[in-house]
DOKOL-833242 format. One record per residue (C-alpha): residue number from 0; residue in three letters; x, y, z. Coordinates in nm, 3 decimals, decimal comma, padded with zeros to 5 digits. Each point is the difference from the previous one (the first is absolute). Layout:
+-----+------+---------+---------+---------+
:  nr : rest :    east :   north :      up :
+-----+------+---------+---------+---------+
: NUM :  Ala :       X :       Y :       Z :
...
+-----+------+---------+---------+---------+
//
This chain:
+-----+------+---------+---------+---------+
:  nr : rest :    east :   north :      up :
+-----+------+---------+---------+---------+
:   0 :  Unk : -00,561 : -01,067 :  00,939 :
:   1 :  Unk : -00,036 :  00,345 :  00,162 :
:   2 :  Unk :  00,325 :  00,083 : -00,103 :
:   3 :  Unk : -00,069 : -00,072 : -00,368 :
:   4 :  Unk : -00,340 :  00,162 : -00,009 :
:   5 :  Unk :  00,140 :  00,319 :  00,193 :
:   6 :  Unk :  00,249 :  00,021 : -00,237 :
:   7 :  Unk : -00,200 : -00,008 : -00,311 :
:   8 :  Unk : -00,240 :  00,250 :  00,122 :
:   9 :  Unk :  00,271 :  00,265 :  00,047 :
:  10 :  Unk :  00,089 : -00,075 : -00,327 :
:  11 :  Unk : -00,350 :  00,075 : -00,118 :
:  12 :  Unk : -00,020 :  00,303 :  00,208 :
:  13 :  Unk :  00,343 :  00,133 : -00,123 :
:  14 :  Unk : -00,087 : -00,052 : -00,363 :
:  15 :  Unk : -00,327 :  00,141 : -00,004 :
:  16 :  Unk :  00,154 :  00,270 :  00,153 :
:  17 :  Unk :  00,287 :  00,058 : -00,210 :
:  18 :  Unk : -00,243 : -00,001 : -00,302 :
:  19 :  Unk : -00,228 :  00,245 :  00,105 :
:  20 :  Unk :  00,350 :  00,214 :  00,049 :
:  21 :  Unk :  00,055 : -00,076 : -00,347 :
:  22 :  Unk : -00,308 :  00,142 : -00,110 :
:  23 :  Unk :  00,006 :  00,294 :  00,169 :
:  24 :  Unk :  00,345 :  00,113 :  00,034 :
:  25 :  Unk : -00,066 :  00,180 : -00,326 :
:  26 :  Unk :  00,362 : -00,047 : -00,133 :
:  27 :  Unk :  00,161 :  00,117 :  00,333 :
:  28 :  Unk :  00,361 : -00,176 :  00,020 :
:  29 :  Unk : -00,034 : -00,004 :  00,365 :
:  30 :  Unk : -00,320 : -00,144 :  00,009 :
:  31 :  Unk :  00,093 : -00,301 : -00,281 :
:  32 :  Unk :  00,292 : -00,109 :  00,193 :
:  33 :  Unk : -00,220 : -00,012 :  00,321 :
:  34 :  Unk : -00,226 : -00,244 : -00,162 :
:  35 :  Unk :  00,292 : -00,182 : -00,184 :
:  36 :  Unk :  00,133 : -00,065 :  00,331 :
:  37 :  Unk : -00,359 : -00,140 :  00,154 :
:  38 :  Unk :  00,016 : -00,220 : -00,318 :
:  39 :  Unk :  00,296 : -00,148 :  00,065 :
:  40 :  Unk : -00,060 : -00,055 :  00,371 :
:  41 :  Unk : -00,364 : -00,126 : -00,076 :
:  42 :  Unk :  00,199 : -00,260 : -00,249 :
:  43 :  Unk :  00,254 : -00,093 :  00,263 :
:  44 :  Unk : -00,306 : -00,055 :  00,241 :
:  45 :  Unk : -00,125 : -00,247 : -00,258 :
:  46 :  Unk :  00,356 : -00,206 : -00,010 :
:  47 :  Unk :  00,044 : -00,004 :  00,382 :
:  48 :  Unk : -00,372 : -00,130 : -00,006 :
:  49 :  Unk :  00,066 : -00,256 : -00,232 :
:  50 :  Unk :  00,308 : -00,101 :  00,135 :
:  51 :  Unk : -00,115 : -00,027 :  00,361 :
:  52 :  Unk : -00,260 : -00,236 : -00,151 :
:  53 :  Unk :  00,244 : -00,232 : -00,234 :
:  54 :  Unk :  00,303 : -00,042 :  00,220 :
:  55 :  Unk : -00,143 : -00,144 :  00,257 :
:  56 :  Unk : -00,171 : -00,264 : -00,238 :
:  57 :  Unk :  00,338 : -00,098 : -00,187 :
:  58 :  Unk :  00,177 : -00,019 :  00,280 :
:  59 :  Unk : -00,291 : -00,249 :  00,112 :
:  60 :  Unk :  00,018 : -00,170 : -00,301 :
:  61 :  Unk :  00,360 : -00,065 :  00,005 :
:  62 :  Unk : -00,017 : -00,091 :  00,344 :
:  63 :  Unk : -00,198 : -00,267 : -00,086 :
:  64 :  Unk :  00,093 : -00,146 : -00,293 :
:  65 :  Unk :  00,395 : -00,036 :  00,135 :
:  66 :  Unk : -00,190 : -00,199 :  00,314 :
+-----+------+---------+---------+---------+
//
């Protein structure tokens, strides 16, 4: 559970950040692709979060209903 929940706040944390880079980077290419990238790694923070919570439950699931 810590896992998941640490994960999803850096997510939060590296979005919010990456948008208020978008707002004030004023058009600066340098700037943009800064918060592109914190978008992107915000997003994969989001998967790995998701995916730390799932696979453990289908692998439970399958476990289970083989047994």
């Amino acid at each position: 559970n810590w896992f998941f929940v640490g994960f999803l706040l850096t997510a939060v944390v590296l979005m919010i950040i990456a948008a208020f880079q978008f707002l004030t980077g004023g058009g600066d290419p340098n700037a943009v692709d800064a918060a592109k990238k914190k978008l992107i790694w915000g997003a994969v923070a989001v998967i790995i979060a998701v995916l730390a919570r799932a696979i453990p439950l289908v692998v439970e699931n399958i476990v289970t209903a083989t047994s």
